[in-house]
C-alpha positions in Angstrom: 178.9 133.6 -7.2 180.7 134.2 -4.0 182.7 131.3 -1.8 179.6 130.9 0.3 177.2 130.2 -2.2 179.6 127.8 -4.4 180.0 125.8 -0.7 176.4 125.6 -0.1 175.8 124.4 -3.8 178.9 121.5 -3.2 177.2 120.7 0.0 173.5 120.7 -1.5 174.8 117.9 -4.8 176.7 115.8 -2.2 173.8 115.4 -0.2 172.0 114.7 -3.2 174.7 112.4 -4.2 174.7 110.4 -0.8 170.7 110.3 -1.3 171.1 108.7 -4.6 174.0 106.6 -3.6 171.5 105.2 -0.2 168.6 104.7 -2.5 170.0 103.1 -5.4 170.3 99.8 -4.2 166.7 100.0 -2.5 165.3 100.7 -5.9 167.6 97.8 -7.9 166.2 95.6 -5.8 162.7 96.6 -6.3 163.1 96.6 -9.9 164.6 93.1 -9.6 162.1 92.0 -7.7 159.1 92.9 -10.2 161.0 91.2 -12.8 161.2 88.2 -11.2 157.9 87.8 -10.2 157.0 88.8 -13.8 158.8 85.5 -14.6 157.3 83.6 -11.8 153.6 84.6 -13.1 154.5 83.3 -16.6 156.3 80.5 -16.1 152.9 79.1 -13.3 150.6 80.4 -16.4 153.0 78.4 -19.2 152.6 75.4 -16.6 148.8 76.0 -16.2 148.1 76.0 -20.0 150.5 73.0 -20.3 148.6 71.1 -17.6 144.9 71.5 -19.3 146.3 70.7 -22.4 147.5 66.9 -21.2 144.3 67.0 -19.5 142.2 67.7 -22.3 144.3 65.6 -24.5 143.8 62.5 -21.9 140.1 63.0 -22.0 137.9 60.6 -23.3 136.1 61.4 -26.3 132.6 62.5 -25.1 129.8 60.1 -25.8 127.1 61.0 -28.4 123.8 60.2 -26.0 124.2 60.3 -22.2 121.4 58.0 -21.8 122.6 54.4 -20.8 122.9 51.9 -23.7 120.1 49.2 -22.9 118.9 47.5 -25.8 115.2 48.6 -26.5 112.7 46.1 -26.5 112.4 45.1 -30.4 116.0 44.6 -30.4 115.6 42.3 -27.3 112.8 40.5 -29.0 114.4 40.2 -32.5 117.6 38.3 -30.7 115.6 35.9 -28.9 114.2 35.0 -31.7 117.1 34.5 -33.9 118.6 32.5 -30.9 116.0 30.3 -30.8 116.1 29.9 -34.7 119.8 29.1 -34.0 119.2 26.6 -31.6 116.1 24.5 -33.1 117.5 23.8 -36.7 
């Protein structure tokens, strides 16, 4: 290798160098960023889970029949009668 060749191979790595040097940071940052909003995205889906877990555990238990609870008629009938059984003797 002659003197020319040798310069233009020193000048080629420290451009290079300077490249790397100018970009580092960019790309650090970038990396740092994804990392954090790695965290972010758990840390909302930790509180999500936590949040329906209280709410399911506040729930009421869930009635058997959602039809109201009005006494039929024979049950109606059958308590009249014992009130009135209750009252006369």
């Amino acid at each position: 290798m002659n003197t020319d060749q040798i310069q233009a191979l020193i000048g080629l790595l420290a451009t290079f160098g300077l490249l790397v040097l100018m970009a580092l940071p960019s790309a650090l940052g970038v990396v740092r960023d994804k990392r954090i909003d790695r965290q972010i995205r758990r840390a909302r889906r930790e509180h999500q889970d936590q949040e329906s877990y209280e709410a399911l555990k506040r729930q009421e238990p869930q009635k058997s029949s959602s039809r109201s609870t009005v006494p039929s008629t024979a049950t109606w009938y059958a308590d009249g009668r014992r009130s009135k059984k209750l009252v006369s003797s």
